[in-house]
C-alpha positions in Angstrom: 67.7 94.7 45.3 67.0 94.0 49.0 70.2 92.2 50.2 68.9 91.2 53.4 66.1 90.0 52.1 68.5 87.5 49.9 70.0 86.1 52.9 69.0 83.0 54.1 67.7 82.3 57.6 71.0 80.3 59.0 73.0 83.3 57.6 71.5 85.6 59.8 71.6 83.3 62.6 75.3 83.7 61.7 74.9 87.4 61.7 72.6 87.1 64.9 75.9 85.0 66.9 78.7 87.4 65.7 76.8 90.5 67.0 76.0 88.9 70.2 79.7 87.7 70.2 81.1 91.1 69.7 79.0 92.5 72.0 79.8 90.1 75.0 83.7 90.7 73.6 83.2 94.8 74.0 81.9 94.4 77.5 84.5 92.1 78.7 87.4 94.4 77.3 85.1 97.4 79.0 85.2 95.6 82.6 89.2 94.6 82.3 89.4 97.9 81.1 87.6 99.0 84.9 89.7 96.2 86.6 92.7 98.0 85.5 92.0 101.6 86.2 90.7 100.3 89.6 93.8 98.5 90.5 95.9 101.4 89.2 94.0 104.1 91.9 94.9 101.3 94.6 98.1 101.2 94.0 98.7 104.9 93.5 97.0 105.5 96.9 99.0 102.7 98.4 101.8 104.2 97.5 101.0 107.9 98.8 99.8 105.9 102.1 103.8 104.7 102.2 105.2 107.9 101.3 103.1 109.8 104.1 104.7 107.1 106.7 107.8 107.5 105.5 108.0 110.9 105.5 106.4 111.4 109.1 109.1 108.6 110.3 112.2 110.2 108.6 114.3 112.5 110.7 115.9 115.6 109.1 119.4 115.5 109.9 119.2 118.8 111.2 117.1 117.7 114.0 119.9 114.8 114.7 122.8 117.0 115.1 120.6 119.2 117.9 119.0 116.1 119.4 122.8 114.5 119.5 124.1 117.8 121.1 121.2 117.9 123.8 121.8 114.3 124.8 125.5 115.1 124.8 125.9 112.0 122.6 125.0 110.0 125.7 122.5 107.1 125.0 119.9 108.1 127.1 119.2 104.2 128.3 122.3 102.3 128.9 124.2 105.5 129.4 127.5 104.9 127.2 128.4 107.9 125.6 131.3 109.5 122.9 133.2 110.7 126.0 133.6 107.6 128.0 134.6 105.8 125.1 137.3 108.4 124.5 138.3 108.5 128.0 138.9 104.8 127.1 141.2 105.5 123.8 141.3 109.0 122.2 139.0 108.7 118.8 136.9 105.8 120.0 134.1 107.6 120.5 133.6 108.4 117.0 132.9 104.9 116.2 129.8 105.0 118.7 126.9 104.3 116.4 124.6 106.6 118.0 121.3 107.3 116.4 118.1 110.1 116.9 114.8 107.7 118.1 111.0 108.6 118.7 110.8 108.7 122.2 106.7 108.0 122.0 106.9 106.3 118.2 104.7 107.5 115.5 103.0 104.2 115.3 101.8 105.0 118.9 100.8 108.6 118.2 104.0 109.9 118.6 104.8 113.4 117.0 107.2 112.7 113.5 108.4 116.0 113.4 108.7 117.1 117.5 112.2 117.6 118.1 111.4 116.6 122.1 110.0 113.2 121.1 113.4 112.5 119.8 115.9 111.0 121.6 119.7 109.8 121.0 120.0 105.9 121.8 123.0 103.4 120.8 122.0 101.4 118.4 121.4 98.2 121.1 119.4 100.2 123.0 117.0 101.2 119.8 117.4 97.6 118.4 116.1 96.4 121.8 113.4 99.5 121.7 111.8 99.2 117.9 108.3 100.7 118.0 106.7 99.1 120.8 108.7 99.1 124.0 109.4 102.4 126.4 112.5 103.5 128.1 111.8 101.6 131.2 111.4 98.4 130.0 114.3 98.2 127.7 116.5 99.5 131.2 114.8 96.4 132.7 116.1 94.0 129.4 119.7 95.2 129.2 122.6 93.1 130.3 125.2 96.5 128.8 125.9 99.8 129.5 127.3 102.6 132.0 126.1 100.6 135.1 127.8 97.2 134.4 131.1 99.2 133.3 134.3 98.7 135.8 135.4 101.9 136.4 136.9 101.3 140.0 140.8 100.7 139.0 
């Protein structure tokens, strides 16, 4: 008994569609399948691309307590430092938010991990800074600091 023989001609025109159905099925689930794995390589090298900035921009804390004790915890741009605010009232100083800043960013081509690119600023002066600006144009912006202090009593 031939079976396919029995079968009529719009049966395997039936057949015929089904297998040509499944087979355009298979290749769409093998290209979403490609789409996927694709997408996932993106986004895990995207993500190493962020971790390597983030951990070329991040400053050990190490390197803050020296860069703090260089600088004398004096903002090296407007000047105002843990001792004249103590001079001012015992303790105030403490509450200077003083922060370690690339002196040449890494954006630039700045060295992440150069302890003499760093530098300690108050946190006006590296607001005023961010990634773009140098020293000597932020001294030229500021309204604040050690020179506009009254210290003739």
């Amino acid at each position: 008994m031939d079976s396919f023989a029995d079968l009529s001609e719009k049966s395997i025109v039936i057949i015929l569609a089904l297998a040509f159905l499944l087979a355009v099925a298979v290749l769409v689930l093998a290209f979403v399948a490609y789409l996927y794995k694709r997408q996932q390589r993106l986004l895990r090298r995207q993500e190493m691309i962020y971790r390597d900035i983030a951990r070329r921009r991040r400053i050990k804390a190490s390197d803050k307590a020296e860069v703090f004790e260089r600088d004398n915890y004096t903002c090296q741009i407007c000047g105002i430092s843990r001792d004249l605010m103590d001079s001012y009232c015992e303790g105030l100083g403490d509450y200077l938010l003083l922060e370690a800043d690339h002196i040449q960013s890494v954006a630039q081509g700045g060295s992440g991990d150069d302890i003499d690119n760093l530098q300690c600023l108050c946190w006006r002066c590296n607001r005023k800074k961010g990634g773009s600006k140098t020293n000597e144009e932020v001294m030229d912006m500021i309204d604040y600091g050690i020179d506009y202090l009254d210290t003739e009593d």
